[in-house]
GUVEX-329656 format. One record per atom (N, C-alpha, C, O): residue in three letters; x, z, y; atom name. Coordinates in steps of 0.001 Angstrom, whole numbers. Layout:
<rs>
{'ALA' {X Z Y} 'CA'}
...
</rs>
This chain:
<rs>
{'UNK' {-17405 -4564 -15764} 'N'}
{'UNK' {-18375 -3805 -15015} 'CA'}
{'UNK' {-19336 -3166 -16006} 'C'}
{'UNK' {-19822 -3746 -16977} 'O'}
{'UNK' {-19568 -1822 -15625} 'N'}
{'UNK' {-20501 -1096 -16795} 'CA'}
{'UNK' {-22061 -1293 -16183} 'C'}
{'UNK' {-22349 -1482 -15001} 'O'}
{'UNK' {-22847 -1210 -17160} 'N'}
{'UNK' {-24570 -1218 -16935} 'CA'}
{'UNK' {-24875 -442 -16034} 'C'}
{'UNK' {-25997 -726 -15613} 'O'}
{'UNK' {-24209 825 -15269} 'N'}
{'UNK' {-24728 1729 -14747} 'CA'}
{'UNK' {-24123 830 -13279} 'C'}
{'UNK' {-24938 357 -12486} 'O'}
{'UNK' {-23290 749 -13161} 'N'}
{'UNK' {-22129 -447 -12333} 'CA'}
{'UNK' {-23055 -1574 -11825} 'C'}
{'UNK' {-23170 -1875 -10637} 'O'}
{'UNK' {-23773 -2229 -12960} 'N'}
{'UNK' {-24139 -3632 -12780} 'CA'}
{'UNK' {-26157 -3413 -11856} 'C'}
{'UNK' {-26988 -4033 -11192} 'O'}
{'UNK' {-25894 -2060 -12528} 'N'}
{'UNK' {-27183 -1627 -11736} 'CA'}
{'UNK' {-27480 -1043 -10657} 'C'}
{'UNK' {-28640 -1103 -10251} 'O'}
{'UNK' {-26842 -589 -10195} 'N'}
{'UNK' {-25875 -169 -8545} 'CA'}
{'UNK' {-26506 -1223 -7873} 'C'}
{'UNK' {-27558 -1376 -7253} 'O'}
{'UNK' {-25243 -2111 -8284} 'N'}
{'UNK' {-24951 -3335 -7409} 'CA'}
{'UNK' {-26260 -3974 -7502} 'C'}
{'UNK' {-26519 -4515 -6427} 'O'}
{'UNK' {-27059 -4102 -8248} 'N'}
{'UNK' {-28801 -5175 -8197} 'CA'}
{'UNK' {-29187 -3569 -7171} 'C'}
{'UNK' {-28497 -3414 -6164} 'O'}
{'UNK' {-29570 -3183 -7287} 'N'}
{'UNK' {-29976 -2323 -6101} 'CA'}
{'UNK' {-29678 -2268 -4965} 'C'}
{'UNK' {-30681 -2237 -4252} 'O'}
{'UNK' {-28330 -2226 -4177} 'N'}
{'UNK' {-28097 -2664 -3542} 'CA'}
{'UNK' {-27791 -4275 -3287} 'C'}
{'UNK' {-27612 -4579 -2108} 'O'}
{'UNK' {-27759 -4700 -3680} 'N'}
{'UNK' {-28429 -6583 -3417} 'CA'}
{'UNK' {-30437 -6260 -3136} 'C'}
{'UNK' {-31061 -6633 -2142} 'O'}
{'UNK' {-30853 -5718 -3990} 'N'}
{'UNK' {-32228 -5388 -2798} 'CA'}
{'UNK' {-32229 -5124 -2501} 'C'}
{'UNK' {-32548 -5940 -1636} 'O'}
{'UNK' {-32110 -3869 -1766} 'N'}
{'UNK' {-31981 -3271 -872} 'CA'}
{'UNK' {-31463 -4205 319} 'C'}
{'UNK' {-32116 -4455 1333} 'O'}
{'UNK' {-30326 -4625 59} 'N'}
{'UNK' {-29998 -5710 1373} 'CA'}
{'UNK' {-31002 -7035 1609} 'C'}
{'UNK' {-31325 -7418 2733} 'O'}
{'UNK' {-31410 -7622 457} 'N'}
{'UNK' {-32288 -8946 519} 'CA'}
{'UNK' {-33643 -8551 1157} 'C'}
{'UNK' {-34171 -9162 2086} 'O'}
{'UNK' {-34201 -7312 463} 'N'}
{'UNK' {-35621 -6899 898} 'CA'}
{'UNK' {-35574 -6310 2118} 'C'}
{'UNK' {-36538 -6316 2884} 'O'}
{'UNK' {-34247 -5663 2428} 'N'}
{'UNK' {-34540 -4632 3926} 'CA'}
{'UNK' {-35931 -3048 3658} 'C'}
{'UNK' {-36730 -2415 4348} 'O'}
{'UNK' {-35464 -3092 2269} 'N'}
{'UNK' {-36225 -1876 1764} 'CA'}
{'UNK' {-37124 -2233 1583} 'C'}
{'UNK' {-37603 -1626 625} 'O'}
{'UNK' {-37754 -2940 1949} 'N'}
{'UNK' {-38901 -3522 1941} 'CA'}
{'UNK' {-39548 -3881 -283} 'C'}
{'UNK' {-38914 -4902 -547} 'O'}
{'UNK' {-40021 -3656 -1044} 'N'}
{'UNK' {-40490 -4315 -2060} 'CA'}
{'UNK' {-39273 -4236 -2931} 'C'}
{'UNK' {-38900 -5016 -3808} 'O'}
{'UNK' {-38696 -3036 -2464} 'N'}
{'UNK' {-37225 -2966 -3275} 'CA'}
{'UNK' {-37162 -2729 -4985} 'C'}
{'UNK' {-36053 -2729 -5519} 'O'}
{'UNK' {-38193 -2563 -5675} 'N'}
{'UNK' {-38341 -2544 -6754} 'CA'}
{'UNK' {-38485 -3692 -7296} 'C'}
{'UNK' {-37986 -3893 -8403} 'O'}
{'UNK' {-39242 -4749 -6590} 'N'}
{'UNK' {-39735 -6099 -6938} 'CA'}
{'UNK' {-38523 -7089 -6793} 'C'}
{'UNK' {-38292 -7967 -7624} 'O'}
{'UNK' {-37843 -6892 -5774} 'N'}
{'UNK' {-36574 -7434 -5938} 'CA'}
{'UNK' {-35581 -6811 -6961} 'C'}
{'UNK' {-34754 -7650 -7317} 'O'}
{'UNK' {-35437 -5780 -7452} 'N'}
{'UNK' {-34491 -5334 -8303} 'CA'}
{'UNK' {-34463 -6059 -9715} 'C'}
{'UNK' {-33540 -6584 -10337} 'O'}
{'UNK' {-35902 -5885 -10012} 'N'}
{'UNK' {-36548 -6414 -10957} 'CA'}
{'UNK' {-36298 -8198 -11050} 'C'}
{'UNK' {-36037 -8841 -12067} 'O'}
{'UNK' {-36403 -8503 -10222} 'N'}
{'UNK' {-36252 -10427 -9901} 'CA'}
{'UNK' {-34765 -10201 -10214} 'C'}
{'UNK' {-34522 -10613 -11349} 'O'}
{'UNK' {-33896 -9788 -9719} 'N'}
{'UNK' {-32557 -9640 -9836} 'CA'}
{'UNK' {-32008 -9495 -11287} 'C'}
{'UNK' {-31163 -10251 -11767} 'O'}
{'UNK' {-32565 -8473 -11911} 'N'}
{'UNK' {-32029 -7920 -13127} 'CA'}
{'UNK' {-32501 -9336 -13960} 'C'}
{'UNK' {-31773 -10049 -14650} 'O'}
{'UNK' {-34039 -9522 -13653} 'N'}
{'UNK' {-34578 -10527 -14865} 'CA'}
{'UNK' {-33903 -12206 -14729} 'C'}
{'UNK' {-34005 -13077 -15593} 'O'}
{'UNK' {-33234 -12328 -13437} 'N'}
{'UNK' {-32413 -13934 -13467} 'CA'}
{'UNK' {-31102 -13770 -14006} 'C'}
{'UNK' {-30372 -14737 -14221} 'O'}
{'UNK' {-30684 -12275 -14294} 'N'}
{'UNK' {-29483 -12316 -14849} 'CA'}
{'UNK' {-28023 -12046 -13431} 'C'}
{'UNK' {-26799 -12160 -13490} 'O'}
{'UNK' {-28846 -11716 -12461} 'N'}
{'UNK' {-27625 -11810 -11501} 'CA'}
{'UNK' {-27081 -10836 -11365} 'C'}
{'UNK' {-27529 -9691 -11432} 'O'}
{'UNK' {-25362 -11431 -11022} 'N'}
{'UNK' {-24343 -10263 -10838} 'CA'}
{'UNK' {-23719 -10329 -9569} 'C'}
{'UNK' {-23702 -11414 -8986} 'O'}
{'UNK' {-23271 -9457 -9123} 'N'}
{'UNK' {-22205 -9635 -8202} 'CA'}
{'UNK' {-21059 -10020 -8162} 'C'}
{'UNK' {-20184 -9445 -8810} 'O'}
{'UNK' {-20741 -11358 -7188} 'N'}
{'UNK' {-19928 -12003 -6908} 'CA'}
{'UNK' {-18372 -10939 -7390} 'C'}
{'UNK' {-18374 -9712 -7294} 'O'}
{'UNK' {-17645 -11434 -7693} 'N'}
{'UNK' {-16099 -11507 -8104} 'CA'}
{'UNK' {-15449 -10774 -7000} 'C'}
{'UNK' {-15687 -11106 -5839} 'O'}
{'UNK' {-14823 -10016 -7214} 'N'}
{'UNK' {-14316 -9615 -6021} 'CA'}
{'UNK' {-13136 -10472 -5167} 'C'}
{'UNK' {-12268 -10470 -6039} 'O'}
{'UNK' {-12752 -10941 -4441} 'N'}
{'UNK' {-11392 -11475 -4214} 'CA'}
{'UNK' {-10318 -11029 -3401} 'C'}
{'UNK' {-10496 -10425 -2342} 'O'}
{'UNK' {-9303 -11288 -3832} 'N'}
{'UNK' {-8063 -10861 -3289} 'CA'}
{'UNK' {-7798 -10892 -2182} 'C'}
{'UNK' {-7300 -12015 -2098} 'O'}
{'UNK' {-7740 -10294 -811} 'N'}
{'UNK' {-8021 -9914 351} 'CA'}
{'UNK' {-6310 -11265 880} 'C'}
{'UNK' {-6099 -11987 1855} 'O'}
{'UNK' {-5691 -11024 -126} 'N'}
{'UNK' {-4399 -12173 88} 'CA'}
{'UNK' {-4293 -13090 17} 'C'}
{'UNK' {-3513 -13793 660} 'O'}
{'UNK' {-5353 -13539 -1130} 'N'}
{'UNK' {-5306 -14774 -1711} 'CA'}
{'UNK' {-6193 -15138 -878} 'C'}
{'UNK' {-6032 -16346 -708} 'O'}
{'UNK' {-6991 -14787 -300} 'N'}
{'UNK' {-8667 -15436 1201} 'CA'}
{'UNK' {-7398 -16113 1735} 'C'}
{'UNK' {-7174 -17321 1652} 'O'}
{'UNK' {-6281 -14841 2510} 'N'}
{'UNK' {-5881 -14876 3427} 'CA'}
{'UNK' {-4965 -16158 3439} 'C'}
{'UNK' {-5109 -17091 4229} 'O'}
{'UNK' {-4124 -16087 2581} 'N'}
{'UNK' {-3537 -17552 1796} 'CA'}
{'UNK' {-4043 -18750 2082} 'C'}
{'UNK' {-3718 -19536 2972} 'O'}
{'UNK' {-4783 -18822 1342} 'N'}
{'UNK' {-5795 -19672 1237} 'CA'}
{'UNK' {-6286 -20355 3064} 'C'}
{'UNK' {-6611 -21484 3431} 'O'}
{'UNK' {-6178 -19473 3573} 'N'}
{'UNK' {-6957 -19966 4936} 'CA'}
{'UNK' {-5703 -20512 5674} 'C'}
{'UNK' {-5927 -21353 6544} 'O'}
{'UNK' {-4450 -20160 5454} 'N'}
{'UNK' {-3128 -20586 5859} 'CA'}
{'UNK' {-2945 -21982 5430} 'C'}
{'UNK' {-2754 -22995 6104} 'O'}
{'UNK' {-3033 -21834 4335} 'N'}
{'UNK' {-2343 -22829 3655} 'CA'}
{'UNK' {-3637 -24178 4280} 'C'}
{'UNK' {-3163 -25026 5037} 'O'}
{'UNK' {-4891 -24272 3995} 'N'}
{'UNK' {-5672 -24841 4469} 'CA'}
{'UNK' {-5506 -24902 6312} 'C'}
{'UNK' {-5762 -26013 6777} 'O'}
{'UNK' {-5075 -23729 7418} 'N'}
{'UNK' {-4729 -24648 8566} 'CA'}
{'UNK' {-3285 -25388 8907} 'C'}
{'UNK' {-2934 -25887 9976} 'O'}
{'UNK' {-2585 -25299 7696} 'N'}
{'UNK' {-1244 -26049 8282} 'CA'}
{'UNK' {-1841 -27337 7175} 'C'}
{'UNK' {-2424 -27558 6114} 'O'}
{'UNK' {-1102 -28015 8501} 'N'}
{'UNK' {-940 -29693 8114} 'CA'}
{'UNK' {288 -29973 7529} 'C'}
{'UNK' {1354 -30126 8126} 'O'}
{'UNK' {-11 -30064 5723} 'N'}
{'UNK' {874 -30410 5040} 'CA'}
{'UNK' {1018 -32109 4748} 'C'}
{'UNK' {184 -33012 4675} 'O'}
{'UNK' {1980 -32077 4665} 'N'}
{'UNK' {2296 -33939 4429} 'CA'}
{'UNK' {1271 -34432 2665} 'C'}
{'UNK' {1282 -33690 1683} 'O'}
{'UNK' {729 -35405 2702} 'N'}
{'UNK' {306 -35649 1177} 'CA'}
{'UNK' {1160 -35316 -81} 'C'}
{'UNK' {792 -34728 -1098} 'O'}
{'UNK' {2311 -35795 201} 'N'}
{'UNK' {3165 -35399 -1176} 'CA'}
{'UNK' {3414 -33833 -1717} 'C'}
{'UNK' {3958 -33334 -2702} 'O'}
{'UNK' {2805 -33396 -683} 'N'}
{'UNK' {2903 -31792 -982} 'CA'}
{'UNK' {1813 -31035 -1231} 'C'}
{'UNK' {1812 -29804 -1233} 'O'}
{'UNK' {473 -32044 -1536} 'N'}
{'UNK' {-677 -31424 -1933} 'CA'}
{'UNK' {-1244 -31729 -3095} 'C'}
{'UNK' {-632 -32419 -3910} 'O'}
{'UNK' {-2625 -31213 -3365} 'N'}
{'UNK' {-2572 -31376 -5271} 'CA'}
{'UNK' {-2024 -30369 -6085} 'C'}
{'UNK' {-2123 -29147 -5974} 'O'}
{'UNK' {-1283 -31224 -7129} 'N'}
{'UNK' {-643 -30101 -8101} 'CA'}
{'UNK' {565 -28755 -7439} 'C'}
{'UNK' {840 -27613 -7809} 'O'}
{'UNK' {895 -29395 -6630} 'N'}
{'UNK' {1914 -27763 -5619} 'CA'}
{'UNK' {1269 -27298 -4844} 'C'}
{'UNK' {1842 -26720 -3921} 'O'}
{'UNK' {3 -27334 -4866} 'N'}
{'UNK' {-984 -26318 -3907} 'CA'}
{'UNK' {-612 -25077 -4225} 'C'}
{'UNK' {28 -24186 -3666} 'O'}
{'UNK' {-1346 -25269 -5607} 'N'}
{'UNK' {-1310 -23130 -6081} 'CA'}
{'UNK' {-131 -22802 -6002} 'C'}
{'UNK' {-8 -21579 -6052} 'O'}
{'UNK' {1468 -23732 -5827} 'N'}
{'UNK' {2392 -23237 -6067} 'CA'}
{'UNK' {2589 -22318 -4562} 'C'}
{'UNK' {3013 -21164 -4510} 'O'}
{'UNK' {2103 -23282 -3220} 'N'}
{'UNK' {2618 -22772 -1847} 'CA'}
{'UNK' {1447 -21639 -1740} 'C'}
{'UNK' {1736 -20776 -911} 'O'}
{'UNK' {-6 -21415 -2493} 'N'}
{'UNK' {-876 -20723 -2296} 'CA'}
{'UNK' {-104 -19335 -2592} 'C'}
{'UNK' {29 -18378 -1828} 'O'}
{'UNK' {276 -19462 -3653} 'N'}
{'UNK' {1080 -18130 -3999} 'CA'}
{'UNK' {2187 -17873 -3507} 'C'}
{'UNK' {2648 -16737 -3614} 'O'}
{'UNK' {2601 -18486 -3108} 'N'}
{'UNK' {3885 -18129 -1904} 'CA'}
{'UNK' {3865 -17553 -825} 'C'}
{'UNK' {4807 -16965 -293} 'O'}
{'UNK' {2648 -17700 -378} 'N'}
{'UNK' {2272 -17642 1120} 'CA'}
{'UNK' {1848 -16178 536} 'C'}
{'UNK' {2507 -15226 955} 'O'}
{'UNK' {905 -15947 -306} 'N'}
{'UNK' {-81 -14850 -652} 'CA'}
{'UNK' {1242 -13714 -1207} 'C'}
{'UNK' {870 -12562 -983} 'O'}
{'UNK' {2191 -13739 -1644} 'N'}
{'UNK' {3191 -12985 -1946} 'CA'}
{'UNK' {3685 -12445 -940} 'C'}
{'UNK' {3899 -11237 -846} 'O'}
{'UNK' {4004 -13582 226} 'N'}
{'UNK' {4740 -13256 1525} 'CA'}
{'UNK' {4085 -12305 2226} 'C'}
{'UNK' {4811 -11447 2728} 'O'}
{'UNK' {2369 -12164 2490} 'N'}
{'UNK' {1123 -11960 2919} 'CA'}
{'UNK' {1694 -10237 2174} 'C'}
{'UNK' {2034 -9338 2943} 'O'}
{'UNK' {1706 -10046 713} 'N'}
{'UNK' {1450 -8829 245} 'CA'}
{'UNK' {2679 -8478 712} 'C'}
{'UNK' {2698 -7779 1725} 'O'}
{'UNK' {3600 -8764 265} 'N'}
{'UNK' {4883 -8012 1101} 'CA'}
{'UNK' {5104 -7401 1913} 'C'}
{'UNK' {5593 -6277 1800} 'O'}
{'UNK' {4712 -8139 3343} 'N'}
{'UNK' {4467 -8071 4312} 'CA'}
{'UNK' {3601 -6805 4950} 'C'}
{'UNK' {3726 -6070 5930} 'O'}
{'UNK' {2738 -6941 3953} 'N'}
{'UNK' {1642 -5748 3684} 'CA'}
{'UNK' {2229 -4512 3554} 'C'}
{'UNK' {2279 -3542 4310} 'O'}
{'UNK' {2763 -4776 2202} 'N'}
{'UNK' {4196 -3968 1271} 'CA'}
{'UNK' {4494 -2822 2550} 'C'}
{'UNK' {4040 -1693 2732} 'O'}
{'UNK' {5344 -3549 3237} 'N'}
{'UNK' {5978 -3050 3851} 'CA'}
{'UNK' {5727 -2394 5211} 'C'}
{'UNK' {6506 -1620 5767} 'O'}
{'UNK' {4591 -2784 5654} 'N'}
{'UNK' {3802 -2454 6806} 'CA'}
{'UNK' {3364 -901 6754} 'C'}
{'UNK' {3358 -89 7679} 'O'}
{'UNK' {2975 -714 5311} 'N'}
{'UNK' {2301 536 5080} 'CA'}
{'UNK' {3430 1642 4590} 'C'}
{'UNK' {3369 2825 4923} 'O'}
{'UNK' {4424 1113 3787} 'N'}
{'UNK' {5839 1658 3930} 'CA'}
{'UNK' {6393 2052 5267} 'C'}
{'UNK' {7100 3046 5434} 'O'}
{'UNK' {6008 1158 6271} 'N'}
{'UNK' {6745 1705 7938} 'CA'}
{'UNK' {5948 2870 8577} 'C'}
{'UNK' {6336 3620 9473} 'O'}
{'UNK' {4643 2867 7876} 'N'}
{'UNK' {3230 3844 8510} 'CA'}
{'UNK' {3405 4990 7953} 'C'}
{'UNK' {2897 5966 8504} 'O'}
{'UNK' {4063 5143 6889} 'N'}
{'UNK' {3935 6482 5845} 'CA'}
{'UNK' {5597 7068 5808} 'C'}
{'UNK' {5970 7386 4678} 'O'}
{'UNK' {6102 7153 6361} 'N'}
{'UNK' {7355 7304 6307} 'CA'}
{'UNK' {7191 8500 5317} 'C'}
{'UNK' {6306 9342 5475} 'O'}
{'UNK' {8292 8539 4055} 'N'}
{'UNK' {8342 9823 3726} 'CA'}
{'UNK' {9600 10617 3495} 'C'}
{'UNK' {10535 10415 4271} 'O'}
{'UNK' {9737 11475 2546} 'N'}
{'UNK' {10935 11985 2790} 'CA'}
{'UNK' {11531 11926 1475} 'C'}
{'UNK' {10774 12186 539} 'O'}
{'UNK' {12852 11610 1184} 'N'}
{'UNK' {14041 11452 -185} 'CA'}
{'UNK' {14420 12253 -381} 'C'}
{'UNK' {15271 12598 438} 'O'}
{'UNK' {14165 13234 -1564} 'N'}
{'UNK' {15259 14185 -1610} 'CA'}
{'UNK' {16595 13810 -2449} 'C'}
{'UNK' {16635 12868 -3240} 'O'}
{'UNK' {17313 14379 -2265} 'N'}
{'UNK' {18660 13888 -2976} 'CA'}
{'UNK' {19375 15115 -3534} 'C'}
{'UNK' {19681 16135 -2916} 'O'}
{'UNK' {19655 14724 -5261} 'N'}
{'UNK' {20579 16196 -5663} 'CA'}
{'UNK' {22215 16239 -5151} 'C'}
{'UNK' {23054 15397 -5473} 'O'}
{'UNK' {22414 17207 -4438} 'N'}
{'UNK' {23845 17817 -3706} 'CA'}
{'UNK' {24917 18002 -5580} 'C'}
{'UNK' {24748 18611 -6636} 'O'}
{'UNK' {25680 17299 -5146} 'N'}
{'UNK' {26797 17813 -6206} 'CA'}
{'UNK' {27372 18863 -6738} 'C'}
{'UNK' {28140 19005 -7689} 'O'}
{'UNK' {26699 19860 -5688} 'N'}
{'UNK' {27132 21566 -5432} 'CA'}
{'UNK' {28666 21738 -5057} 'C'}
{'UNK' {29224 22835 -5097} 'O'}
{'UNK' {29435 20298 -4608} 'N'}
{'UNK' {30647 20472 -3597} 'CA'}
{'UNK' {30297 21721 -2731} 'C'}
{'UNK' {29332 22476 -2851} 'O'}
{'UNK' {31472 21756 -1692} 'N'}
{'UNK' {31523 22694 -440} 'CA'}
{'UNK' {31529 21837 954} 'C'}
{'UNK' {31543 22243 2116} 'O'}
{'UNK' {31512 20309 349} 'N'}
{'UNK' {32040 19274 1052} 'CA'}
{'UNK' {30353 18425 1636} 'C'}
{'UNK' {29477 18321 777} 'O'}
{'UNK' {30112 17982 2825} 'N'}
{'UNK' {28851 17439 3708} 'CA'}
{'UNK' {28921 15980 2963} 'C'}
{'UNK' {30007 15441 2748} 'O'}
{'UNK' {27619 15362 2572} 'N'}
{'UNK' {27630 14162 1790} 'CA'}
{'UNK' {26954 13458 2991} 'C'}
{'UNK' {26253 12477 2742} 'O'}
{'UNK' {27083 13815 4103} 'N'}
{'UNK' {26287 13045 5572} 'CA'}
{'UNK' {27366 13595 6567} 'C'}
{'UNK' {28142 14538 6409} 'O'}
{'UNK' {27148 12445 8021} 'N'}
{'UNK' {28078 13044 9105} 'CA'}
{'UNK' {27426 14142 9252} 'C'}
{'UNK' {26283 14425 8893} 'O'}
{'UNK' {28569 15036 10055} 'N'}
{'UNK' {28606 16366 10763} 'CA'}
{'UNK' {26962 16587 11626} 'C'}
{'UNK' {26204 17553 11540} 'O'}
{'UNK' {26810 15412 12376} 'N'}
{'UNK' {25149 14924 13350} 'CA'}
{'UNK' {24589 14880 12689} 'C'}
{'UNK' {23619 15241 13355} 'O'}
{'UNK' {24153 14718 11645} 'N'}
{'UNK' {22830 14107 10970} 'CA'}
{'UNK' {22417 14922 11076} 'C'}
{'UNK' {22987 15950 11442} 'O'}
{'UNK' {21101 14795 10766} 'N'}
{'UNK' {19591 15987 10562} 'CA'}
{'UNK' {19208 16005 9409} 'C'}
{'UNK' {18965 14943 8837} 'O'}
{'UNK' {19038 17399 8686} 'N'}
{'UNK' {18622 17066 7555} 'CA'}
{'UNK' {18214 18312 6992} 'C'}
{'UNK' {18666 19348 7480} 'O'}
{'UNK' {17371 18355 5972} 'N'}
{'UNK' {16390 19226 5197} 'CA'}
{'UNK' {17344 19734 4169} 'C'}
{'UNK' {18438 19218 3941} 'O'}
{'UNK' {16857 20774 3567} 'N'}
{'UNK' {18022 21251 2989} 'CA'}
{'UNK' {17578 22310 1743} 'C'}
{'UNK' {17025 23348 2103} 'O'}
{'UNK' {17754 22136 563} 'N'}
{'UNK' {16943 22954 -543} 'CA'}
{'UNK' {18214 23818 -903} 'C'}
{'UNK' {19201 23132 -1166} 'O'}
{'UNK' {18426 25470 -981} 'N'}
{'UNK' {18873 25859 -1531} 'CA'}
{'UNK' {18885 26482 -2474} 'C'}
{'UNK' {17769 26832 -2857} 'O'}
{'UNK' {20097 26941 -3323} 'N'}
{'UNK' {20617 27554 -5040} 'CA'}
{'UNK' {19478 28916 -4476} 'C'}
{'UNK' {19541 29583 -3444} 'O'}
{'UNK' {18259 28984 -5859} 'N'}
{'UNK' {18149 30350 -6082} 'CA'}
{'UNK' {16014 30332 -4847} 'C'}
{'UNK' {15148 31204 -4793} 'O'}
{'UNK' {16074 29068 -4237} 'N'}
{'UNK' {14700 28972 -3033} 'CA'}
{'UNK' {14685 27467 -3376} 'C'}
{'UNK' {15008 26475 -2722} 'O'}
{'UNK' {14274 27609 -4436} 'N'}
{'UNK' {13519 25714 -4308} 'CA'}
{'UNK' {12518 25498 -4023} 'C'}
{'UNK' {12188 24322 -4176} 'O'}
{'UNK' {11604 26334 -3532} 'N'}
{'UNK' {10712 26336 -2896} 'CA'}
{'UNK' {10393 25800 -737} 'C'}
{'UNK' {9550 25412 73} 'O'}
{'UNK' {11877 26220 -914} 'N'}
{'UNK' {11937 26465 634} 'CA'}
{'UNK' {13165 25735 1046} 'C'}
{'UNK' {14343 25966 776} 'O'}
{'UNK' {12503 24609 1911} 'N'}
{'UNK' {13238 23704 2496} 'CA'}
{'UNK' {13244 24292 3916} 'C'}
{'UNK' {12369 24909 4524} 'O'}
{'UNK' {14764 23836 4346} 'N'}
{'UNK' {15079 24370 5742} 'CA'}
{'UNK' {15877 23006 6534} 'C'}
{'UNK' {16052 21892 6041} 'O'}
{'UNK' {16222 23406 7689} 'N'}
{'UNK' {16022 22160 8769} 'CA'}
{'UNK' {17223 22506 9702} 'C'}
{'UNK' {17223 23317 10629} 'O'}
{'UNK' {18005 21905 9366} 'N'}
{'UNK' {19897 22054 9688} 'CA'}
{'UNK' {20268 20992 10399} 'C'}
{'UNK' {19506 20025 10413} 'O'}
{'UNK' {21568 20943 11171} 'N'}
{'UNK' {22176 19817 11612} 'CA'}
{'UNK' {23499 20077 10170} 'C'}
{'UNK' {24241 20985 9797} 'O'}
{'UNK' {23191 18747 9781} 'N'}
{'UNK' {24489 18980 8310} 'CA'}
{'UNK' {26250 19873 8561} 'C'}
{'UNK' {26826 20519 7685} 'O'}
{'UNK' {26652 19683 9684} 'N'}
{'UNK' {27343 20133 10595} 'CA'}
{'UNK' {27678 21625 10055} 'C'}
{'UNK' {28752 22105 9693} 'O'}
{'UNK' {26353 22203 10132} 'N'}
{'UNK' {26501 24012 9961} 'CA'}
{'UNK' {25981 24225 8783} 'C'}
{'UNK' {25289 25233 8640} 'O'}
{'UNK' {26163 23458 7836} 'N'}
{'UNK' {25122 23904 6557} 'CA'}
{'UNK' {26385 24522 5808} 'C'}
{'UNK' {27514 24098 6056} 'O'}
{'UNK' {26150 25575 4850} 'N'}
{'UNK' {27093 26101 3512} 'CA'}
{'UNK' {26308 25052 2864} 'C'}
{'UNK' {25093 25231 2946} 'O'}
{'UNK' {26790 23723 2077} 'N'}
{'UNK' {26776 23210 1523} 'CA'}
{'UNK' {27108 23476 -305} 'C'}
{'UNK' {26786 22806 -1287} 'O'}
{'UNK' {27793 24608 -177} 'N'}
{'UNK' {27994 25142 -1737} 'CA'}
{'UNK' {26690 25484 -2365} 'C'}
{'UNK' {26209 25106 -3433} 'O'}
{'UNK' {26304 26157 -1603} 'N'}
{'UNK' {24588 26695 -2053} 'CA'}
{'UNK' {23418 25646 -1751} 'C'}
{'UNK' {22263 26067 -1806} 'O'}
{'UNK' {23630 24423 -1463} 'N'}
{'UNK' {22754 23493 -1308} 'CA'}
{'UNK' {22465 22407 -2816} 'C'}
{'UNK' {23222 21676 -3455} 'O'}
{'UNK' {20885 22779 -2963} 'N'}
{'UNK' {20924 21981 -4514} 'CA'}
{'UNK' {19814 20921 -4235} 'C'}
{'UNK' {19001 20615 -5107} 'O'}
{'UNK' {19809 20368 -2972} 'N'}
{'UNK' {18688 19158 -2706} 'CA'}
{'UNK' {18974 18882 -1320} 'C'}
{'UNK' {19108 19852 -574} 'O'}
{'UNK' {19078 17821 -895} 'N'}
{'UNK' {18838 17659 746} 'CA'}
{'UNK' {18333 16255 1159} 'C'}
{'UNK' {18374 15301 382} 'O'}
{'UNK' {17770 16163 2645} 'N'}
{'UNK' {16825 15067 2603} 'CA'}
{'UNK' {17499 14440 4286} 'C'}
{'UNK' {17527 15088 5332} 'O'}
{'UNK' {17897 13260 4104} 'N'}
{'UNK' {18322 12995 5711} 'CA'}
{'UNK' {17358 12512 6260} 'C'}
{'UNK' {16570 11860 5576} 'O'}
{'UNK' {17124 12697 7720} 'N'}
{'UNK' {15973 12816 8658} 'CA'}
{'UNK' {16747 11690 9362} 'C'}
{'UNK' {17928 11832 9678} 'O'}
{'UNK' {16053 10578 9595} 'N'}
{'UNK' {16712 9474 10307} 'CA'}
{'UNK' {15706 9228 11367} 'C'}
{'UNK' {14478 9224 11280} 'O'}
{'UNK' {16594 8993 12537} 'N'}
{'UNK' {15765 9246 13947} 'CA'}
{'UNK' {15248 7462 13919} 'C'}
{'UNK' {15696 6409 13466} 'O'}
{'UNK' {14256 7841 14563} 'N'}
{'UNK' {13761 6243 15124} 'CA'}
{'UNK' {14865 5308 15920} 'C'}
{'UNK' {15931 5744 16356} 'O'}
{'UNK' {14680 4747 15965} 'N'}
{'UNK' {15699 3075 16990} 'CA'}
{'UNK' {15667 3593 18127} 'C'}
{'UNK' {14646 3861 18761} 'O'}
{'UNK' {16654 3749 18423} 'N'}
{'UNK' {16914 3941 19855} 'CA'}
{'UNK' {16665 5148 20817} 'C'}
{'UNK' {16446 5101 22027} 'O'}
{'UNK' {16760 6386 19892} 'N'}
{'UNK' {16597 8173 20023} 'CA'}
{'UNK' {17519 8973 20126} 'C'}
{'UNK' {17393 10133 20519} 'O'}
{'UNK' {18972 8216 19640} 'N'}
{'UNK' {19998 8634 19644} 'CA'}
{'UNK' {20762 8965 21198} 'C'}
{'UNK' {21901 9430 21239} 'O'}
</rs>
């Protein structure tokens, strides 16, 4: 944390303690005890942590294999995460075409389509009708569960 950083944060710590109130006098008390702001923590590892603390583990499994299931859980937790925000953001793959004449997807599929000479300009085909010779990128559009 830099000085300009560490001085922020004592400002706002008075600001919150005083309620504006004598906010200099608290800054000052702050800076002169040496205080910093708390550590930040891992929004996974809380979360972990609060798991692992409401399941009722047997004794032989606590102690030294704590941090082992703490981090297990907290991995599972980010993953989980991982992947949550992966399902929210869907994006799109492009893929380089071999420059065959031949469809590298069924005839149905949906799909985006970069051609030889406009790489700029993606277009929006059923693979079915595409000239595929002149195709130098394409992106398959996969319908949601149960759209078909």
């Amino acid at each position: 944390m830099t000085n300009e950083e560490l001085d922020r944060a004592r400002v706002e710590e008075a600001l919150r303690v005083g309620n504006g109130v004598n906010m200099a006098l608290h800054a000052a008390r702050l800076a002169r005890e040496g205080w910093t702001p708390p550590e930040p923590v891992d929004p996974d590892l809380a979360e972990a942590n609060r798991v692992y603390e409401a399941m009722d583990w047997p004794d032989s499994l606590k102690g030294d294999t704590a941090e082992c299931y703490i981090e297990f859980i907290r991995e599972g937790i980010k993953r989980g995460r991982e992947l949550e925000r992966a399902e929210a953001k869907p994006g799109v793959v492009w893929v380089k075409h071999d420059g065959s004449g031949m469809s590298p997807v069924d005839g149905d599929d949906l799909v985006w389509v970069r051609f030889r000479g406009e790489p700029n300009r993606a277009v929006f085909y059923q693979a079915g009708i595409v000239n595929w010779r002149n195709v130098t990128h394409y992106a398959i559009i996969t319908q949601p569960e149960g759209s078909k």
